[in-house]
PDB file of N, CA, C and O in Angstrom:
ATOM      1  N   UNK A   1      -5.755 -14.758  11.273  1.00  0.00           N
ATOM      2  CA  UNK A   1      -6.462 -14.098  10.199  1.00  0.00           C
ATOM      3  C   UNK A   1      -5.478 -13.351   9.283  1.00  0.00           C
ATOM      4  O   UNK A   1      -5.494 -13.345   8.052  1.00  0.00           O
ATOM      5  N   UNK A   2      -4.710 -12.790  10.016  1.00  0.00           N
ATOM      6  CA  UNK A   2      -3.605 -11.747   8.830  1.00  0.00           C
ATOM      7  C   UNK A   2      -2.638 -12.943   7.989  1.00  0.00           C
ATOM      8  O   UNK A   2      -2.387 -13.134   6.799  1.00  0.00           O
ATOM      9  N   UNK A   3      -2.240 -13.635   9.292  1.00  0.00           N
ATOM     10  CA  UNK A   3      -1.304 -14.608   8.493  1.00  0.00           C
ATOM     11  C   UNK A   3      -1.573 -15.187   7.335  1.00  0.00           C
ATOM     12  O   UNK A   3      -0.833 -15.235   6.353  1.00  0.00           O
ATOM     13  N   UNK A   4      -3.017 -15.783   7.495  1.00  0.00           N
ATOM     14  CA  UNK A   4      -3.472 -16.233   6.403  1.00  0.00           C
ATOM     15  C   UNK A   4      -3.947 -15.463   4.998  1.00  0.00           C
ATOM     16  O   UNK A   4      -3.893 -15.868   3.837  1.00  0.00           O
ATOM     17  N   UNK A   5      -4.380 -14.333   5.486  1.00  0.00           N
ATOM     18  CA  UNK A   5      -4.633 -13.197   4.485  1.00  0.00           C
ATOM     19  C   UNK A   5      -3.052 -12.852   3.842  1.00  0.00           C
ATOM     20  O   UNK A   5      -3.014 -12.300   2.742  1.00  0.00           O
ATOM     21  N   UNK A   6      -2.417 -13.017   4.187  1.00  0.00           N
ATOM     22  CA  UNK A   6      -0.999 -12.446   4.070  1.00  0.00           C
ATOM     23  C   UNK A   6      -0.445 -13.347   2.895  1.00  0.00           C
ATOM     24  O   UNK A   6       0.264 -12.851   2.021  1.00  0.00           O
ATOM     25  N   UNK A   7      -0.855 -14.949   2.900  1.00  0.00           N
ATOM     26  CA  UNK A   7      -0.804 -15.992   1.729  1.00  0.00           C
ATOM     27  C   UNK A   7      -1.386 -15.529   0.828  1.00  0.00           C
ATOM     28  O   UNK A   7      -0.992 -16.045  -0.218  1.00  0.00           O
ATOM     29  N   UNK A   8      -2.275 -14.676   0.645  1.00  0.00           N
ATOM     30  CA  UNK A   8      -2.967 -14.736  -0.673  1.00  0.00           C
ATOM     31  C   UNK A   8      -3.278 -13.110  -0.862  1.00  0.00           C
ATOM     32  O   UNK A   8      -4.132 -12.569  -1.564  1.00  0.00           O
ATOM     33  N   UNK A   9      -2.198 -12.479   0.088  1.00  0.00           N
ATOM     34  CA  UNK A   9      -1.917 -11.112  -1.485  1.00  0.00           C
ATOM     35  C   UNK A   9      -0.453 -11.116  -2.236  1.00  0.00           C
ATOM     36  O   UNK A   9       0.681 -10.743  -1.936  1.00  0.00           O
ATOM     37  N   UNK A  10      -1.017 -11.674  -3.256  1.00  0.00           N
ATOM     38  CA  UNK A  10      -0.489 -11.422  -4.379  1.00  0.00           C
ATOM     39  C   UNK A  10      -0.137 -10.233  -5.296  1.00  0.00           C
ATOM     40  O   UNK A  10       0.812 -10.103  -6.069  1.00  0.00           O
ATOM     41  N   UNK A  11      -1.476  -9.139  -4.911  1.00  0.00           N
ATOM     42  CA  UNK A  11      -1.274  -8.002  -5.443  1.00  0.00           C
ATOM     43  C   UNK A  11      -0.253  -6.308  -4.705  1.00  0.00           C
ATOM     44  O   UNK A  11       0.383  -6.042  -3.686  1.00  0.00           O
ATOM     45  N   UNK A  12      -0.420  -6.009  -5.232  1.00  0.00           N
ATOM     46  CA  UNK A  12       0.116  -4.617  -4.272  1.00  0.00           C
ATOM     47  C   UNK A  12      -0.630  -4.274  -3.682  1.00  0.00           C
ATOM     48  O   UNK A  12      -0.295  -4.007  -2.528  1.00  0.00           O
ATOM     49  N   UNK A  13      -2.095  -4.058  -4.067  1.00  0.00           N
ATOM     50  CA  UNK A  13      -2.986  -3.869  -3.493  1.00  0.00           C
ATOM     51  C   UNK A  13      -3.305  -4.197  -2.524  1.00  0.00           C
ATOM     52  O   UNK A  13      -3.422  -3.464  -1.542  1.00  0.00           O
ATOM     53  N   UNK A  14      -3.554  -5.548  -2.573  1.00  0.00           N
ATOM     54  CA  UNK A  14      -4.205  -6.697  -0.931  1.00  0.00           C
ATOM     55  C   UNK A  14      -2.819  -6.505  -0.518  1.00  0.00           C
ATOM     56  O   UNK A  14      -3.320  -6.293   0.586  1.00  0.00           O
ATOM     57  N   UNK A  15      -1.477  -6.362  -0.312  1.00  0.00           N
ATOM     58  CA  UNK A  15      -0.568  -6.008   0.305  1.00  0.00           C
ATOM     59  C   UNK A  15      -0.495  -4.971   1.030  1.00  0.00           C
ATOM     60  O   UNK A  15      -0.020  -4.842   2.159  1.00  0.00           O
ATOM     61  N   UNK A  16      -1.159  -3.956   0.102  1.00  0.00           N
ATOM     62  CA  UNK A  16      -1.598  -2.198   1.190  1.00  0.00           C
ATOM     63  C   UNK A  16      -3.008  -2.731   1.929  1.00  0.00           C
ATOM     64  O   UNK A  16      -3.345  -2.218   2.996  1.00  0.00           O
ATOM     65  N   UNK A  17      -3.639  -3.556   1.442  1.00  0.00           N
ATOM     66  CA  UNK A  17      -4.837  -3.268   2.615  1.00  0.00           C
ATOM     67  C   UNK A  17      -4.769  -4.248   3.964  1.00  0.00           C
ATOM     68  O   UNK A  17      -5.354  -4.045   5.028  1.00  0.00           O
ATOM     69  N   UNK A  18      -3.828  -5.453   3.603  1.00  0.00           N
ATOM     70  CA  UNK A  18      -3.679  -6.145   4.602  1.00  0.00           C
ATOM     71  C   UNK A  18      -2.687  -4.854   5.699  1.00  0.00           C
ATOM     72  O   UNK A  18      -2.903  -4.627   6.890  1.00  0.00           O
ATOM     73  N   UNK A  19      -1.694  -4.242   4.876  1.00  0.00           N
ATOM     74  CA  UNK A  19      -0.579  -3.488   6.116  1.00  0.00           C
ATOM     75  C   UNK A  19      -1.890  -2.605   6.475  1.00  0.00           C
ATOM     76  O   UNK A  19      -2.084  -2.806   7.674  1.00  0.00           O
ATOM     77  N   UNK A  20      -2.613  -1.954   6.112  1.00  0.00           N
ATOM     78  CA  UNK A  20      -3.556  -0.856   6.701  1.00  0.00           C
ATOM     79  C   UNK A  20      -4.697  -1.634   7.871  1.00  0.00           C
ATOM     80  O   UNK A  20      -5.151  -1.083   8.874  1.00  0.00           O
ATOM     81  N   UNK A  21      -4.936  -2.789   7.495  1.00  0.00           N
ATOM     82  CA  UNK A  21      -5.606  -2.913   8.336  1.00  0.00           C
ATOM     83  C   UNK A  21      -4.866  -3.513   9.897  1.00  0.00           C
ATOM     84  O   UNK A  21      -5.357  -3.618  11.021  1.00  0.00           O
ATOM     85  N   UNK A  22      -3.768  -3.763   9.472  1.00  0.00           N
ATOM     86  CA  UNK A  22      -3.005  -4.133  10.634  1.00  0.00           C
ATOM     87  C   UNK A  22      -2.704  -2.772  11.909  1.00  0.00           C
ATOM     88  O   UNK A  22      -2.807  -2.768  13.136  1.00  0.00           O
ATOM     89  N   UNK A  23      -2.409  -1.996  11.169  1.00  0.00           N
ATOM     90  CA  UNK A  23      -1.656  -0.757  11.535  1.00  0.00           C
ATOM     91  C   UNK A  23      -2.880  -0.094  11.994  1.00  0.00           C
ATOM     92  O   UNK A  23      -2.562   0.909  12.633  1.00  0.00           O
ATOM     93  N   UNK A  24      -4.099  -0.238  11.931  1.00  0.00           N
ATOM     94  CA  UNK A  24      -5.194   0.342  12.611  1.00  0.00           C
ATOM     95  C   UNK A  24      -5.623  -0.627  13.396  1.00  0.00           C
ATOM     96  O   UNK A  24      -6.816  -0.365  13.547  1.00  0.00           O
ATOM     97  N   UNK A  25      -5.416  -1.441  13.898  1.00  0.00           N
ATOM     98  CA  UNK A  25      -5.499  -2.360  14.961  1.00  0.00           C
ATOM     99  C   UNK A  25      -4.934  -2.300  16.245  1.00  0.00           C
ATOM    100  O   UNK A  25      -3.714  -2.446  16.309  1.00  0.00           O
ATOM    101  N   UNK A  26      -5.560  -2.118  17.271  1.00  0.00           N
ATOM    102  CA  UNK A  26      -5.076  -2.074  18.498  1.00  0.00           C
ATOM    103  C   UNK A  26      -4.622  -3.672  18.612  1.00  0.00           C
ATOM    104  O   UNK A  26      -3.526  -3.669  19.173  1.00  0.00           O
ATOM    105  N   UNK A  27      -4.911  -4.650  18.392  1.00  0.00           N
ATOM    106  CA  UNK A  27      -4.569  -6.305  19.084  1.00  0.00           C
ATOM    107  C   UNK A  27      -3.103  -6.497  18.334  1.00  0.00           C
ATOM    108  O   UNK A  27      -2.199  -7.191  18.798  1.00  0.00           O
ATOM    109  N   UNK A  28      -3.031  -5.726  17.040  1.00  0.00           N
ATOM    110  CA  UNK A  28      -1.704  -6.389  16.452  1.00  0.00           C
ATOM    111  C   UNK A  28      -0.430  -5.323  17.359  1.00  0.00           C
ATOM    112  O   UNK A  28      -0.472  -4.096  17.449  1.00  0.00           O
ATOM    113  N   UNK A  29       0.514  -6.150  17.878  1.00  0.00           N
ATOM    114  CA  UNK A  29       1.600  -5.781  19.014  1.00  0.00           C
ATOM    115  C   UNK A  29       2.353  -4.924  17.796  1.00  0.00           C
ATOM    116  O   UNK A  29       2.347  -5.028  16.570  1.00  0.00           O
ATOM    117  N   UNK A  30       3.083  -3.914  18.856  1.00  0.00           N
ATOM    118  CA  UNK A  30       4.034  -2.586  18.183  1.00  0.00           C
ATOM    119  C   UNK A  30       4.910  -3.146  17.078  1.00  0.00           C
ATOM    120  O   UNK A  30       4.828  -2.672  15.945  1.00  0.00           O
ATOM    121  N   UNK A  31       5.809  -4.211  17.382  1.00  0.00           N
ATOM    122  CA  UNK A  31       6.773  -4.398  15.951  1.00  0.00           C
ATOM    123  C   UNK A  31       6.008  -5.235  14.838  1.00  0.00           C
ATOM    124  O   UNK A  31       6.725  -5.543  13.886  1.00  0.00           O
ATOM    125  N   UNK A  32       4.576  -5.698  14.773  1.00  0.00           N
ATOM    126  CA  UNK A  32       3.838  -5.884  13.634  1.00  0.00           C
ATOM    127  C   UNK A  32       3.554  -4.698  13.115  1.00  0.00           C
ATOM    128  O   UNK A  32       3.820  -4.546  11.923  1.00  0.00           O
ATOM    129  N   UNK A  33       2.965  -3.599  13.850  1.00  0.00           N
ATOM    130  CA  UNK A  33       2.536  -2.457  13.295  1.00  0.00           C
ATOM    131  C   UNK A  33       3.498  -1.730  12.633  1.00  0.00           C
ATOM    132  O   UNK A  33       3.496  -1.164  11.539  1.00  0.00           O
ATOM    133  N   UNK A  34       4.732  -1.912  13.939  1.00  0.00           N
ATOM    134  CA  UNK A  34       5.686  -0.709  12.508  1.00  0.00           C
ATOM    135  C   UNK A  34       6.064  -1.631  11.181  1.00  0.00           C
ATOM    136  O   UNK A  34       6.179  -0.902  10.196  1.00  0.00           O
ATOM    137  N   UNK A  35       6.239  -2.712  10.948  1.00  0.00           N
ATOM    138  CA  UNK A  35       6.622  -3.442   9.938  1.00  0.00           C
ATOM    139  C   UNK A  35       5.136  -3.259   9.021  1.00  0.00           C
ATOM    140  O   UNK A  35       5.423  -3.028   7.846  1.00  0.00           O
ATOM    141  N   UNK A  36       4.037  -3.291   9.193  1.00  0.00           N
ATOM    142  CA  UNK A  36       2.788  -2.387   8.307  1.00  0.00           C
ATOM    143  C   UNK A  36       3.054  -1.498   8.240  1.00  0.00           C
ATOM    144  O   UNK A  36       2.774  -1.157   7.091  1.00  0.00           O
ATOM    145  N   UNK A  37       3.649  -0.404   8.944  1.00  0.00           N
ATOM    146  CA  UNK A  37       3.811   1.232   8.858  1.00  0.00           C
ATOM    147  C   UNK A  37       4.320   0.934   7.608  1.00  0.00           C
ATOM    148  O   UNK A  37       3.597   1.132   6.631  1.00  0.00           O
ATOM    149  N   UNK A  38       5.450   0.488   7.463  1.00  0.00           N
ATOM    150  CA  UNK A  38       6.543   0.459   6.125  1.00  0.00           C
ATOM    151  C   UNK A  38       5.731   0.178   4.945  1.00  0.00           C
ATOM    152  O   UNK A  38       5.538   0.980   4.032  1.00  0.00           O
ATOM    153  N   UNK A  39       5.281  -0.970   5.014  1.00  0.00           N
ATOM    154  CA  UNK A  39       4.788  -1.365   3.856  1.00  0.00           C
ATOM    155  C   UNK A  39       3.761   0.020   3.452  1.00  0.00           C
ATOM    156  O   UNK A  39       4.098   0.907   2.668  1.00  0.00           O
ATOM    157  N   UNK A  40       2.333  -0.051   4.257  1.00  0.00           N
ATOM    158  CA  UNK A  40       1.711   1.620   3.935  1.00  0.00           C
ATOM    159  C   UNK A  40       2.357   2.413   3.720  1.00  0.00           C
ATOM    160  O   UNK A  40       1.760   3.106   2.896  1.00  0.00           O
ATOM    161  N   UNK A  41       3.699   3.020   4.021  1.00  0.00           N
ATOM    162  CA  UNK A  41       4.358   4.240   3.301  1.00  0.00           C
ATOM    163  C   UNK A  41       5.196   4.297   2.480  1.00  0.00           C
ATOM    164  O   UNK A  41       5.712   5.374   2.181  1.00  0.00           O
ATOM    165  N   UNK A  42       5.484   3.329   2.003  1.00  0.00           N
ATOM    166  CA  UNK A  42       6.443   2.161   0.703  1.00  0.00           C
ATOM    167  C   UNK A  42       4.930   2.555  -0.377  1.00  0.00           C
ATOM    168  O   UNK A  42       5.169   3.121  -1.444  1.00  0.00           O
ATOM    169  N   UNK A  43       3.599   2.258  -0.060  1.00  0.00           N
ATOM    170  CA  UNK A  43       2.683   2.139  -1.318  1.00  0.00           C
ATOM    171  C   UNK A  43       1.921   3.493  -1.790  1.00  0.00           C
ATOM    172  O   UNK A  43       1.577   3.949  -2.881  1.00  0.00           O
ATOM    173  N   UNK A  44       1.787   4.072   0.073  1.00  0.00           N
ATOM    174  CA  UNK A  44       0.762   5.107  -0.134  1.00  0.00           C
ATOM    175  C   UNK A  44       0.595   6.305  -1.116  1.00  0.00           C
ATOM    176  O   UNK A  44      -0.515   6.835  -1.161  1.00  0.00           O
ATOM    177  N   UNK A  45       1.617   6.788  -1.922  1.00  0.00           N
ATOM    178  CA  UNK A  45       1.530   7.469  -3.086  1.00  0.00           C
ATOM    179  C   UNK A  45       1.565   7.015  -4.302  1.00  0.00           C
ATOM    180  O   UNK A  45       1.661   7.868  -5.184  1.00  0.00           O
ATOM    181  N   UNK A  46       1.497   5.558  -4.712  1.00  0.00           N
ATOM    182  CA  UNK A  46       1.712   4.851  -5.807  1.00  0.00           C
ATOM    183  C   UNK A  46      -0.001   3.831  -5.698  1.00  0.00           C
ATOM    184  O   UNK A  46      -0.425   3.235  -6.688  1.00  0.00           O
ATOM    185  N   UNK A  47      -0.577   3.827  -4.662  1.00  0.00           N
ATOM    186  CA  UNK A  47      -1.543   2.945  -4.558  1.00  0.00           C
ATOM    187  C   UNK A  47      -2.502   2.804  -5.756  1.00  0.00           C
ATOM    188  O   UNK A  47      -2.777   1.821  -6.444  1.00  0.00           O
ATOM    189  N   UNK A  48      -2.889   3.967  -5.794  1.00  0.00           N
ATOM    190  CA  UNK A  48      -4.360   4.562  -6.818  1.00  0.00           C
ATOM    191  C   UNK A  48      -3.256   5.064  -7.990  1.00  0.00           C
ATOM    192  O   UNK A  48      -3.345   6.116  -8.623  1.00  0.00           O
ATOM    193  N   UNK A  49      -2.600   4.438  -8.072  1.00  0.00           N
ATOM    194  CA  UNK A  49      -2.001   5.090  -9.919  1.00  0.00           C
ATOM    195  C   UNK A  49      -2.698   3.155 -10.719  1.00  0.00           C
ATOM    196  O   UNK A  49      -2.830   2.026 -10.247  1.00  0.00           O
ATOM    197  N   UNK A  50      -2.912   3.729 -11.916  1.00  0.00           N
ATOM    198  CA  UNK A  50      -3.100   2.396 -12.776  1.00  0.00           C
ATOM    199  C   UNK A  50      -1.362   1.801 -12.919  1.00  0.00           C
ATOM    200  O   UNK A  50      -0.977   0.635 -12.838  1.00  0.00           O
ATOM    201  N   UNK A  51      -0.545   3.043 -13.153  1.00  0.00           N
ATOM    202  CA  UNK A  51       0.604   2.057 -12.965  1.00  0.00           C
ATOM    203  C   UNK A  51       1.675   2.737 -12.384  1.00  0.00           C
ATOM    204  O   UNK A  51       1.709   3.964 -12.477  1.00  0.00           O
ATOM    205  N   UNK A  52       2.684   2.037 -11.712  1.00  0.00           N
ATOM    206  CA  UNK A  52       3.319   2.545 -10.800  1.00  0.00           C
ATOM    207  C   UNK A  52       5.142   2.067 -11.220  1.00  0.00           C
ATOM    208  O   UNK A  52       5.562   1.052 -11.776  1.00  0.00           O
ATOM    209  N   UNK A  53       5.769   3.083 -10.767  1.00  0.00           N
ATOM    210  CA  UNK A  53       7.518   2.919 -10.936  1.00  0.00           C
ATOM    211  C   UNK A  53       7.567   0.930 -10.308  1.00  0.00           C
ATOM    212  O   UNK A  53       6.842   0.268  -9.566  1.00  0.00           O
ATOM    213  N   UNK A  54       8.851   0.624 -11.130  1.00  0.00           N
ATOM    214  CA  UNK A  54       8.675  -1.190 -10.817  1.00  0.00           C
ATOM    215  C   UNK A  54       9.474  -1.455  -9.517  1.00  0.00           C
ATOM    216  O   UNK A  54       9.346  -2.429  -8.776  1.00  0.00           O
ATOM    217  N   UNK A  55      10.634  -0.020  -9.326  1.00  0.00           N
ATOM    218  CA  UNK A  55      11.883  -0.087  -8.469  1.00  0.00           C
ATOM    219  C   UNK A  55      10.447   0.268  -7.042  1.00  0.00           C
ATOM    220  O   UNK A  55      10.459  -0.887  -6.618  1.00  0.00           O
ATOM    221  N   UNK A  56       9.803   0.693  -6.502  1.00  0.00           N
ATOM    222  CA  UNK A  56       8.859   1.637  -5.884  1.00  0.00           C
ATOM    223  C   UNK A  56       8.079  -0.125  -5.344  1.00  0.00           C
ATOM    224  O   UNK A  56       8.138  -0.718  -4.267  1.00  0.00           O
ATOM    225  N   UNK A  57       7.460  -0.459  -6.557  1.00  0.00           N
ATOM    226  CA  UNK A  57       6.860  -2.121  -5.919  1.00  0.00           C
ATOM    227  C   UNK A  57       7.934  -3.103  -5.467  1.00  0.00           C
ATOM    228  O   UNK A  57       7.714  -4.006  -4.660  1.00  0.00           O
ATOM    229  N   UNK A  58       9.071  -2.873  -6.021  1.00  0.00           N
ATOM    230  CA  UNK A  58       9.868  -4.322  -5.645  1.00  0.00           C
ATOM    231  C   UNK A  58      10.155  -3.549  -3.921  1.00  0.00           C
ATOM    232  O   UNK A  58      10.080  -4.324  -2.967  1.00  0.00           O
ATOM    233  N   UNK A  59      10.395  -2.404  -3.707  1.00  0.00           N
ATOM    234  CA  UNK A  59      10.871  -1.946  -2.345  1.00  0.00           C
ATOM    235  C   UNK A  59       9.650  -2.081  -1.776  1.00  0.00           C
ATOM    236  O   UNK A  59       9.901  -2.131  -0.572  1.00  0.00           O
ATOM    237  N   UNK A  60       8.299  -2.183  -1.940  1.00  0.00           N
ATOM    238  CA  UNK A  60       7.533  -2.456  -1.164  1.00  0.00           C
ATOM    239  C   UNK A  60       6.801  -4.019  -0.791  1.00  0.00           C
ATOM    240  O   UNK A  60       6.077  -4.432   0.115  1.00  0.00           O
ATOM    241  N   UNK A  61       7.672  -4.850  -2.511  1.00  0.00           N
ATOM    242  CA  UNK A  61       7.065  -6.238  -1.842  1.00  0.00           C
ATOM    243  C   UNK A  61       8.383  -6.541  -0.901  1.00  0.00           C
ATOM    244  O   UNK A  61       8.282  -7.489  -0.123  1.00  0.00           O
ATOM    245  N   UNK A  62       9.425  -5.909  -0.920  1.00  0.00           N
ATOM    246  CA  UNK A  62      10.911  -6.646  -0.003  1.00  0.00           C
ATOM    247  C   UNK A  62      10.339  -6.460   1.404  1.00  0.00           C
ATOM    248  O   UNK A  62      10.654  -7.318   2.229  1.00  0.00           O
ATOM    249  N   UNK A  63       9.397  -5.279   1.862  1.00  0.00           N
ATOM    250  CA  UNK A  63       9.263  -4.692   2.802  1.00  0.00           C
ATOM    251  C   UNK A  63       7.874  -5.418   3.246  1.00  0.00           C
ATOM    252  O   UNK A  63       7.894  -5.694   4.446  1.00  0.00           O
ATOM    253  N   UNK A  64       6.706  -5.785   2.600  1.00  0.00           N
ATOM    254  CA  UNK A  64       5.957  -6.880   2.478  1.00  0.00           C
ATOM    255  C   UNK A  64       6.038  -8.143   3.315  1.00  0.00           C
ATOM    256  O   UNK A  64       5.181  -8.535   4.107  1.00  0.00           O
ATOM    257  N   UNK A  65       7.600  -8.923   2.919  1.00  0.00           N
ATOM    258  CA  UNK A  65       7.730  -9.679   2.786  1.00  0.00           C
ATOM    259  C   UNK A  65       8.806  -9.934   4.402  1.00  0.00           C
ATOM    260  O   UNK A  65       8.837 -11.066   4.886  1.00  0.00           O
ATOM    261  N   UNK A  66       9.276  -9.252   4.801  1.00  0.00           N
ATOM    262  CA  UNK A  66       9.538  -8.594   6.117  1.00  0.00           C
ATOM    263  C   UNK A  66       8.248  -8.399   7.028  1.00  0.00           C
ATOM    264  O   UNK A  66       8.592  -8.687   8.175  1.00  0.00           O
ATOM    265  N   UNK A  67       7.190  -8.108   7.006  1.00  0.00           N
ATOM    266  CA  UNK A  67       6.058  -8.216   7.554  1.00  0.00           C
ATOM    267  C   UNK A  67       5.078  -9.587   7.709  1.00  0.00           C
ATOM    268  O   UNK A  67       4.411  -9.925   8.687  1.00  0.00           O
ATOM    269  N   UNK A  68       5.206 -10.171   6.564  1.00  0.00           N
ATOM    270  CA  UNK A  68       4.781 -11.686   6.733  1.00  0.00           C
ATOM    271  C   UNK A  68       6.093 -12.161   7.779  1.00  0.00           C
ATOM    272  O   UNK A  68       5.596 -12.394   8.881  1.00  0.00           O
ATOM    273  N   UNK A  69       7.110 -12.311   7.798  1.00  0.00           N
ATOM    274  CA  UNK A  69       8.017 -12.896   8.784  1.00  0.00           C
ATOM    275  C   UNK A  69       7.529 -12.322  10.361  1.00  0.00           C
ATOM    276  O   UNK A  69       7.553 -12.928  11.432  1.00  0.00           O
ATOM    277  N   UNK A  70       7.131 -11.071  10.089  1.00  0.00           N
ATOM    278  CA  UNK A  70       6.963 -10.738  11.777  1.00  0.00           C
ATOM    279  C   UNK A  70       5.730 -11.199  11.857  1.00  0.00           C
ATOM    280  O   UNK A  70       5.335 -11.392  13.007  1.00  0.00           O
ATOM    281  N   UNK A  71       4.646 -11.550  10.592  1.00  0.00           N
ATOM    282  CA  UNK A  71       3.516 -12.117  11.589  1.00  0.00           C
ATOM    283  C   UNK A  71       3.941 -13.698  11.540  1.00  0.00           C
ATOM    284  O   UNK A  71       3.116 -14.327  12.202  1.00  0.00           O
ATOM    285  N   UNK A  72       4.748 -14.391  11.093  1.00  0.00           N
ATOM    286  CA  UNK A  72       4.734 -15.702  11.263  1.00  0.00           C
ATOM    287  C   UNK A  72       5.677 -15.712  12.559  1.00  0.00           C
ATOM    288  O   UNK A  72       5.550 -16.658  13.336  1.00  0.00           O
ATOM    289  N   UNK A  73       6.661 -14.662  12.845  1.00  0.00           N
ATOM    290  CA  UNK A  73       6.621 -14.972  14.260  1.00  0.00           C
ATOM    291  C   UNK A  73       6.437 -14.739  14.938  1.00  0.00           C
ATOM    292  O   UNK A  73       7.259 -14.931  15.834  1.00  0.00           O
ATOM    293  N   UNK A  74       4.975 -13.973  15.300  1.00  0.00           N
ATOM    294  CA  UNK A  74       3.876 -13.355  15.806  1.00  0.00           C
ATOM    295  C   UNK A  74       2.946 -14.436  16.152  1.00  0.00           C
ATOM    296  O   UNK A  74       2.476 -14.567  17.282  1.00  0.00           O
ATOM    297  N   UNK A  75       2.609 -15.446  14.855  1.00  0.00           N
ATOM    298  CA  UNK A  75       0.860 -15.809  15.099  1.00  0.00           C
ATOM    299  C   UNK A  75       1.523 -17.463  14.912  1.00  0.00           C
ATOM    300  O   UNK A  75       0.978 -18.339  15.584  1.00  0.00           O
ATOM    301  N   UNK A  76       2.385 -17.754  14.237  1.00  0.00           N
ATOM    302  CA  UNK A  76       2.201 -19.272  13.805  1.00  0.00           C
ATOM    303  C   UNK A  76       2.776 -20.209  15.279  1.00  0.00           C
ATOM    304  O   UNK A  76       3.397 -19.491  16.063  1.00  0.00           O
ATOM    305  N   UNK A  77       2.670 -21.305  15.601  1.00  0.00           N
ATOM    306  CA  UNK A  77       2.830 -21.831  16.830  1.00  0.00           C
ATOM    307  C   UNK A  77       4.093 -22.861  16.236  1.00  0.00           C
ATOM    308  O   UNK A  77       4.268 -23.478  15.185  1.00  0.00           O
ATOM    309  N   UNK A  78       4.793 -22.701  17.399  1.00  0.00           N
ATOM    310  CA  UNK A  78       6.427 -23.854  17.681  1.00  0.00           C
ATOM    311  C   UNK A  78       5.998 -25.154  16.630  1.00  0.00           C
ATOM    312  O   UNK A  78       4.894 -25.672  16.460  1.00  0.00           O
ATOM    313  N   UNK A  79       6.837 -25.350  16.232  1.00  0.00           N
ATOM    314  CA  UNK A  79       6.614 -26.632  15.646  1.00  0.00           C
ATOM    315  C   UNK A  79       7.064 -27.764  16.783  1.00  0.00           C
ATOM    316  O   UNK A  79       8.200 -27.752  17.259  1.00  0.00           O
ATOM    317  N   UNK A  80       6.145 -28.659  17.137  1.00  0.00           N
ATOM    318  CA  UNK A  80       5.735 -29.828  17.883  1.00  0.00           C
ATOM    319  C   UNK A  80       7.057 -30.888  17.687  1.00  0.00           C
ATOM    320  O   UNK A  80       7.575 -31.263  16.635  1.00  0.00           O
ATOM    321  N   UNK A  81       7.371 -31.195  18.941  1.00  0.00           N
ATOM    322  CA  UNK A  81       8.690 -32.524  18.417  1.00  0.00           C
ATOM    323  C   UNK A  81       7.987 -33.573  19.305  1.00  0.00           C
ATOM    324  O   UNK A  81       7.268 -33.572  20.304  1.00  0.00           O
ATOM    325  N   UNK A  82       8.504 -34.411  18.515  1.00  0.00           N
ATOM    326  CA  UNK A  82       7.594 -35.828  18.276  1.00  0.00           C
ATOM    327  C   UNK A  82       8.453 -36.790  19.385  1.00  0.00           C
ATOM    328  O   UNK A  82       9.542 -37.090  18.895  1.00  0.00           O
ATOM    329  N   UNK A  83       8.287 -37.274  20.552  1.00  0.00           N
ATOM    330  CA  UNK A  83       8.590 -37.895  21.485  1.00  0.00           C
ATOM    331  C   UNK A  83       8.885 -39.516  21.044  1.00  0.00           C
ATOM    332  O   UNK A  83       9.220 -40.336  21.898  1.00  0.00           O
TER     333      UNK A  83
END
């Protein structure tokens, strides 16, 4: 579910709500959560502005984007070799 949610934020926004909802999750394991911690405290004072510093989003999509890696190697399965 995250993984896939994780393809399609595009925004800063669905980027803070995917890390928030992770990070309040008991099922998602400790180094997913702290890699959401980051991202939530990378956004959480810039969230609710209409517009926000550009240096402030690029450090939070780098940090984003570090979190999709821990859920792809979290949730996605071995790739299959062909006998």
């Amino acid at each position: 579910m995250w993984l896939e949610a994780s393809k399609e934020a595009h925004s800063h926004r669905r980027m803070y709500a995917l890390a928030l909802d992770i990070c309040g999750s008991d099922a998602a394991p400790p180094e997913l959560r702290k890699a959401a911690r980051k991202v939530v405290r990378a956004l959480a004072d810039v969230i609710e502005l209409p517009i926000a510093d550009a240096k402030v989003l690029a450090k939070a999509s780098k940090k984003f984007a570090k979190l999709v890696v821990v859920l792809q190697n979290t949730y996605e399965e071995e790739p299959s070799i062909a006998a």
